[in-house]
C-alpha positions as CSV (number, residue, x, y, z in Angstrom):
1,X,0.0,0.0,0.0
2,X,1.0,3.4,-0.6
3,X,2.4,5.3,2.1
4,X,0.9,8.4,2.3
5,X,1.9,9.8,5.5
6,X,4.4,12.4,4.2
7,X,1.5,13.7,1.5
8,X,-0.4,16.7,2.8
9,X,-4.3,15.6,3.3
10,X,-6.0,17.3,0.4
11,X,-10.2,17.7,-0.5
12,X,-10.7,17.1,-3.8
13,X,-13.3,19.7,-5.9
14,X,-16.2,17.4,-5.8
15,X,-16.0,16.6,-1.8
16,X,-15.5,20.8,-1.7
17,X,-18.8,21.0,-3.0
18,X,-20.6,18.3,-1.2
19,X,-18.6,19.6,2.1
20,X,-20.3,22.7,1.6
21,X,-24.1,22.1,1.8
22,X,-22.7,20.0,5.2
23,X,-22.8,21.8,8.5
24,X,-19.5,21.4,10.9
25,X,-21.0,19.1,12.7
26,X,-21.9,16.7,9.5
27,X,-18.4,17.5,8.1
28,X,-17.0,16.0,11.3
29,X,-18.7,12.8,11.2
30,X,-18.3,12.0,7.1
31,X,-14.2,12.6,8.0
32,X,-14.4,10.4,10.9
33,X,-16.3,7.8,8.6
34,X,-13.6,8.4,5.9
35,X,-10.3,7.7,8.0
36,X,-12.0,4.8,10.1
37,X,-11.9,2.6,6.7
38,X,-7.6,2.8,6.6
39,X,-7.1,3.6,10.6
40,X,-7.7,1.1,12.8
41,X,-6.6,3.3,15.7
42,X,-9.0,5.8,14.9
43,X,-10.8,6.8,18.4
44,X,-13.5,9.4,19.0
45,X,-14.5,10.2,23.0
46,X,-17.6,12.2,23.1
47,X,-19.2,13.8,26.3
48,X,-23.1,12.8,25.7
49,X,-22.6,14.9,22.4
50,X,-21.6,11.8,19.9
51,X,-25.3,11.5,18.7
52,X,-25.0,14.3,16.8
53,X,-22.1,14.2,15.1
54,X,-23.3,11.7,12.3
55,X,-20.8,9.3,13.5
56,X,-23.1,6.1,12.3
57,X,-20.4,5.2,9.9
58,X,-17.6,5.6,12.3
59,X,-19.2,3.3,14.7
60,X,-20.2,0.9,12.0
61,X,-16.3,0.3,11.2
62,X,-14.6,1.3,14.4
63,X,-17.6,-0.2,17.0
64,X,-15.2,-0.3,19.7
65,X,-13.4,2.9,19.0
66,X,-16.3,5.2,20.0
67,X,-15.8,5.8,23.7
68,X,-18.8,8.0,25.5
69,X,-18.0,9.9,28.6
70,X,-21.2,11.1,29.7
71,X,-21.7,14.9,30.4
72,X,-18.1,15.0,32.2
73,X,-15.4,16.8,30.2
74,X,-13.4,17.0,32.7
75,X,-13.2,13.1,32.3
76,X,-13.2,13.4,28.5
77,X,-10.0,15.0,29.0
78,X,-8.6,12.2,31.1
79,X,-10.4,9.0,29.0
80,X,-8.8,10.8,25.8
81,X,-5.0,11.4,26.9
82,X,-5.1,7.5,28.5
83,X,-6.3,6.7,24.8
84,X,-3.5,8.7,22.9
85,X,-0.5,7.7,25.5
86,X,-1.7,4.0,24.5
87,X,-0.8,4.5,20.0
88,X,-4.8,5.4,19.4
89,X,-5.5,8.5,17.6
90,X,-8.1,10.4,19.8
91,X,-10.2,13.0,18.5
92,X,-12.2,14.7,21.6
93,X,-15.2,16.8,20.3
94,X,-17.3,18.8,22.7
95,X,-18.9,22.1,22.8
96,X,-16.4,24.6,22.6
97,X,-17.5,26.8,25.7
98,X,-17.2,23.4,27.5
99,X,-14.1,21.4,25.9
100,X,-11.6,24.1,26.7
101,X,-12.7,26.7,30.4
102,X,-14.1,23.7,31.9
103,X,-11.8,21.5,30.9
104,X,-9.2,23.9,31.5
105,X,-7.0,22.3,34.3
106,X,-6.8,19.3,32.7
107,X,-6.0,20.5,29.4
108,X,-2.9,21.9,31.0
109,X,-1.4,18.7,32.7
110,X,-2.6,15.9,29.7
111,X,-2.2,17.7,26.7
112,X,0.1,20.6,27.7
113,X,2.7,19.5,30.5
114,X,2.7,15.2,29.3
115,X,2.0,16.2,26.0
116,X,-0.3,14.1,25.1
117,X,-1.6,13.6,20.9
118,X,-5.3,14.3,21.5
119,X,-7.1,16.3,19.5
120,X,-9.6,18.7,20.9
121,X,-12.8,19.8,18.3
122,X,-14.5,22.3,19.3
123,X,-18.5,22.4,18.5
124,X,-20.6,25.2,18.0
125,X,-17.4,27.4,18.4
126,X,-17.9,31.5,18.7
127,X,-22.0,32.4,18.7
128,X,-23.5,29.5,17.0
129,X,-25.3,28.6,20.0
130,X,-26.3,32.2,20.8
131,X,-29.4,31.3,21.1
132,X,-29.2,29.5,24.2
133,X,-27.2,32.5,26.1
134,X,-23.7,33.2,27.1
135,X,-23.0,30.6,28.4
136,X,-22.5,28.3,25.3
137,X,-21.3,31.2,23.4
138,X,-17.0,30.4,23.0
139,X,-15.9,33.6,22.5
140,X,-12.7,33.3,24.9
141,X,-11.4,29.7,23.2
142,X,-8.9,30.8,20.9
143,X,-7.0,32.7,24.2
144,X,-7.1,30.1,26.7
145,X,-5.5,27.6,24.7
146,X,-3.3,29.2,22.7
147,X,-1.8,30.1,26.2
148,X,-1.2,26.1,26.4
149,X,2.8,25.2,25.7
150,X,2.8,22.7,23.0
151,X,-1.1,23.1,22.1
152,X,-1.5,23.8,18.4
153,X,-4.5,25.8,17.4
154,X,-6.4,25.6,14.1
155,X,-9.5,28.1,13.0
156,X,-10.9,26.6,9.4
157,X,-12.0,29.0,7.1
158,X,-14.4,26.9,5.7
159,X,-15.7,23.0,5.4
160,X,-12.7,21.9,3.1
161,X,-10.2,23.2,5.2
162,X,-11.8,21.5,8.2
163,X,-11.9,18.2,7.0
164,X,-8.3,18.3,5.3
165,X,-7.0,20.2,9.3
166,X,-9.1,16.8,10.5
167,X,-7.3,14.1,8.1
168,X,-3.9,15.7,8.6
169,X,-4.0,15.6,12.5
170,X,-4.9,11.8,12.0
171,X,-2.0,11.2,10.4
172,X,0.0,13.4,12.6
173,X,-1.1,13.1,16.1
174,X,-0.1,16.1,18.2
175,X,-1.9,17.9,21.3
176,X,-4.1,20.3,18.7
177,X,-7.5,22.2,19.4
178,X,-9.5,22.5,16.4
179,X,-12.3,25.1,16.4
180,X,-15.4,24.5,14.5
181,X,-17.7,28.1,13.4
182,X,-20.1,27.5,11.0
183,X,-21.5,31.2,9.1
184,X,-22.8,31.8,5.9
185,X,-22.3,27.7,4.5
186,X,-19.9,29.7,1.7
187,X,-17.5,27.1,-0.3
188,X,-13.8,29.4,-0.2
189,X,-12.1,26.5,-2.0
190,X,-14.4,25.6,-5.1
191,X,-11.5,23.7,-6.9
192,X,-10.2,21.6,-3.5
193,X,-8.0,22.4,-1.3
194,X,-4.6,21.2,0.1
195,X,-3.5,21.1,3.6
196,X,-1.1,24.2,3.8
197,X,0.7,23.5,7.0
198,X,1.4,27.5,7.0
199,X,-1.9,28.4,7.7
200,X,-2.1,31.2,5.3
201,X,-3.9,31.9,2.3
202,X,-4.9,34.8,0.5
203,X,-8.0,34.9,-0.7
204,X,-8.9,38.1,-2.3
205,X,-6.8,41.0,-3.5
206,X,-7.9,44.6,-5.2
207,X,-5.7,46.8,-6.9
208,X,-6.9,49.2,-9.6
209,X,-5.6,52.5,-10.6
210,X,-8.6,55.2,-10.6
211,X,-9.8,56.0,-14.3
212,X,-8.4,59.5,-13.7
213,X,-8.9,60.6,-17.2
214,X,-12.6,60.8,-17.1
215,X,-12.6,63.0,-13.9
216,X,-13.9,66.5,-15.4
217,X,-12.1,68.6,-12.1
218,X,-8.6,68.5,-13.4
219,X,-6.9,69.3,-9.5
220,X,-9.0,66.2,-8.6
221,X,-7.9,64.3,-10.9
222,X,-3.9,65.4,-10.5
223,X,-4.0,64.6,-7.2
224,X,-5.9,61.6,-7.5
225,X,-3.1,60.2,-10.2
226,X,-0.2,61.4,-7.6
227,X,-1.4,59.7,-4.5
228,X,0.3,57.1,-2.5
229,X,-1.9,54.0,-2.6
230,X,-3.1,52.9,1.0
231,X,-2.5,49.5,1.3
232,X,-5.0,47.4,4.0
233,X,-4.4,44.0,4.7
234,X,-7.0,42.3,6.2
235,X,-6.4,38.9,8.2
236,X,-9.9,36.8,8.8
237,X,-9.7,33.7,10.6
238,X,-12.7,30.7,10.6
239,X,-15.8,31.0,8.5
240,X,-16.5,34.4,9.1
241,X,-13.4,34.8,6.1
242,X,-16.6,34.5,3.6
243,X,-18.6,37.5,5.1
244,X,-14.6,39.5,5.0
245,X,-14.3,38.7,1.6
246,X,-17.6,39.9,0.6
247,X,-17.3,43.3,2.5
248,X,-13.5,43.7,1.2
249,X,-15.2,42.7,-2.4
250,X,-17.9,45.8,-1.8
251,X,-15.5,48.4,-0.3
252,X,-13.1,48.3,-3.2
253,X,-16.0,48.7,-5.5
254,X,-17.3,51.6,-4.2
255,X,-14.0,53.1,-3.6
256,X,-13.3,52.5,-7.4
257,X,-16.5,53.8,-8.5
258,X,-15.8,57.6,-6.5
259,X,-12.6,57.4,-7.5
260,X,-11.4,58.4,-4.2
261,X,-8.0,57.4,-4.4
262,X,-5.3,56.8,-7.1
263,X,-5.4,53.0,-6.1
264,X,-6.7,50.5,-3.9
265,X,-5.1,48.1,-2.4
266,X,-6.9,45.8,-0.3
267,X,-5.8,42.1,0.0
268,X,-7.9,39.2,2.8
269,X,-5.8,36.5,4.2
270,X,-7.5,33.8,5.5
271,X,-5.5,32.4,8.5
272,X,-6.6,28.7,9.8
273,X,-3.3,28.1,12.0
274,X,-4.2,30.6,14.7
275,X,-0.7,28.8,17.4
276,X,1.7,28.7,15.9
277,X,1.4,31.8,13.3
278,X,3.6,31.5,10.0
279,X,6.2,33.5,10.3
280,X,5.0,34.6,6.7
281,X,2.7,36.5,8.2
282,X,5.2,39.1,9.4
283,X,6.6,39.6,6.0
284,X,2.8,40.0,4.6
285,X,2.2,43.1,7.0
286,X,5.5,44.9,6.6
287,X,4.0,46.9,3.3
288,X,0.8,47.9,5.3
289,X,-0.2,51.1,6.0
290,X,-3.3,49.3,8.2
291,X,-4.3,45.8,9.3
292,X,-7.4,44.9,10.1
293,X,-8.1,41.1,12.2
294,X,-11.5,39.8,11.8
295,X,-12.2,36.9,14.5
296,X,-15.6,35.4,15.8
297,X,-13.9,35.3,19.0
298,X,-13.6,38.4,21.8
299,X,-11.3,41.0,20.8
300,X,-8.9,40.2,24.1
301,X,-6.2,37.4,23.9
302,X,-7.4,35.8,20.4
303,X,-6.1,35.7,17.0
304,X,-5.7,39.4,16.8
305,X,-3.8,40.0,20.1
306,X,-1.6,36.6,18.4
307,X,-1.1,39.4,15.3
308,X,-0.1,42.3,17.4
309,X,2.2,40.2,19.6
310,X,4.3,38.8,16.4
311,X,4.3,42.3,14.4
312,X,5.4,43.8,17.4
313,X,8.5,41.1,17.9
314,X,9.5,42.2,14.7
315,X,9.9,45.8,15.3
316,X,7.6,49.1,14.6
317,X,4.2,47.5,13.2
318,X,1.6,49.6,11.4
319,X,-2.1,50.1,12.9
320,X,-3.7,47.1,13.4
321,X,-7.8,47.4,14.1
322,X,-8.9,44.5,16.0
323,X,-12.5,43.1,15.3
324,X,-14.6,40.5,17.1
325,X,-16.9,40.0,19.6
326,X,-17.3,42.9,22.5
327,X,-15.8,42.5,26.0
328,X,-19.1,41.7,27.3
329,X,-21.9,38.8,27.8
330,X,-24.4,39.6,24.9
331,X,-27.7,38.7,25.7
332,X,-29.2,35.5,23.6
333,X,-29.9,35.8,19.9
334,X,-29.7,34.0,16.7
335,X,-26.3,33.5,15.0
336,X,-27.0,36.2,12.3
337,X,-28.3,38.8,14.5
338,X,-25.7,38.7,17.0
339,X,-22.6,39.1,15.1
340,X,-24.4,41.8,13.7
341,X,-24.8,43.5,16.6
342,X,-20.8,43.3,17.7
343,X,-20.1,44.7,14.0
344,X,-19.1,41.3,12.0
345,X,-21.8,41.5,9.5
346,X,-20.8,42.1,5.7
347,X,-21.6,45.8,6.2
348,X,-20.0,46.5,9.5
349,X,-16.8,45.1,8.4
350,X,-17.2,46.9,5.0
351,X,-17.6,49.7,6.7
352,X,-14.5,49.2,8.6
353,X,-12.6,48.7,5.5
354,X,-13.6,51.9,3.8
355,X,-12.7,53.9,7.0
356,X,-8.9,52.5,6.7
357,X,-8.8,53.0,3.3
């Protein structure tokens, strides 16, 4: 048999589009399903959540590699470590709220101080389960584990990237917390995608040059053709990458249609390795006049304070505008509604943009 260890886990087209009309919690299961047909080690402890995770195929082939723990994380995240120290390649999924601040203290010893390969999913990650209150709203995952020595941290921009993160950590067991956000169900990755073990991708990128020759105020349009471009770089982590995209998409329209500057520059970088950050990253922001982090996660201690603290390593760092959710327990609400209401929908963020530009 082929070894294919040493090949990055890739999603072909097809499985894109099929991912895509899945919700995270689907996409989980049908990976699960997928490995447990080659990987005979393949383990998944649940905390009462396992019915829906459409594991039915998983069980099917792996019967006695589904291990439930009963509403006890704290013993999902002993069960689990006992698992990996043994060869198996765990996978631990659990609300995200749940699987990483109440979990907390054992996080630290199993999977931070012995190290041990298990690989934390988190469900309903950032204000998919709004609707139910603060409580299962994760909005502080991304900083407490990232604060964990050793603990790798992924954010998926969309389904394909999630299942590829998924296959990849099978075949390369490691402590790792995965966090699953599901938003607008948009496909980033129409032709496949390839496991990029940097993390970063961009995904959209504007620059025009103003049609200055049709601009009737000749001072206008003088100044306009001796401007300096402002360049914004915008970094977007998880799903909410589809809603930056579209706002970035709509800002440098509009800014090409008043002809407001001699040229836009706008680029979106989708980030999906949130610890540890490319180092790629640094050279990325070095031409920006203005970086913008977009996160479904509080603005304190996540993947924009991970931004600041690596620009700022590297010497003098341009602005960087942090956006995500408010320093404060929102009351209940849909999905939609409430990232609305902390800025994050497509016109928030475009509005954002413009302002920078």
């Amino acid at each position: 048999m082929l070894d294919t260890s040493l090949q990055p886990s890739c999603i072909s087209a097809e499985e894109s589009q099929m991912l895509a009309g899945m919700n995270t919690k689907e996409v989980f299961g049908w990976v699960m399903g997928k490995l447990a047909e080659d990987d005979e080690l393949l383990t998944v402890a649940v905390a009462d959540y396992g019915r829906r995770l459409n594991l039915d195929h998983f069980r099917e082939l792996r019967p006695d590699g589904y291990i439930q723990c009963g509403i006890a994380e704290q013993n999902l995240i002993e069960v689990a470590p006992a698992c990996a120290n043994e060869g198996f390649h765990v996978f631990a999924p659990c609300y995200a709220t749940f699987v990483t601040s109440r979990t907390l203290d054992q996080i630290r010893v199993n999977l931070g101080m012995m190290k041990s390969p298990v690989v934390l999913v988190g469900v309903a990650a950032g204000c998919e389960s709004a609707a139910t209150g603060p409580s299962h709203m994760a909005v502080e995952d991304i900083a407490v584990t990232r604060t964990i020595p050793g603990l790798s941290v992924f954010s998926p921009v969309d389904n394909a990237q999630l299942a590829a993160t998924l296959m990849e950590l099978a075949k390369h067991p490691r402590p790792a917390y995965v966090r699953m956000t599901s938003c607008d169900g948009v496909n980033l990755h129409p032709n496949g995608y390839v496991f990029d073990a940097s993390g970063v991708e961009k995904l959209f990128e504007s620059s025009r040059a103003a049609d200055t020759a049709n601009v009737d105020d000749v001072a206008v349009a003088e100044a306009a053709a001796t401007t300096q471009p402002k360049n914004v770089t915008v970094l977007a982590t998880g799903a909410i990458t589809s809603r930056v995209i579209e706002a970035a998409q709509r800002a440098a329209e509009q800014i090409a249609a008043e002809q407001a500057a001699a040229q836009t520059n706008i680029e979106v970088y989708g980030v999906s390795i949130v610890k540890p950050l490319d180092a790629s990253l640094t050279e990325i922001c070095q031409n920006s006049d203005v970086i913008i982090t977009v996160e479904e996660h509080s603005v304190l201690g996540g993947f924009g304070s991970a931004v600041v603290e690596q620009l700022s390593a590297s010497g003098p760092c341009p602005q960087v505008i942090r956006l995500g959710m408010p320093d404060t327990y929102l009351e209940a609400d849909v999905h939609h509604n409430i990232l609305a209401r902390a800025g994050l929908s497509v016109e928030g963020l475009q509005e954002v943009i413009l302002a920078s530009c």
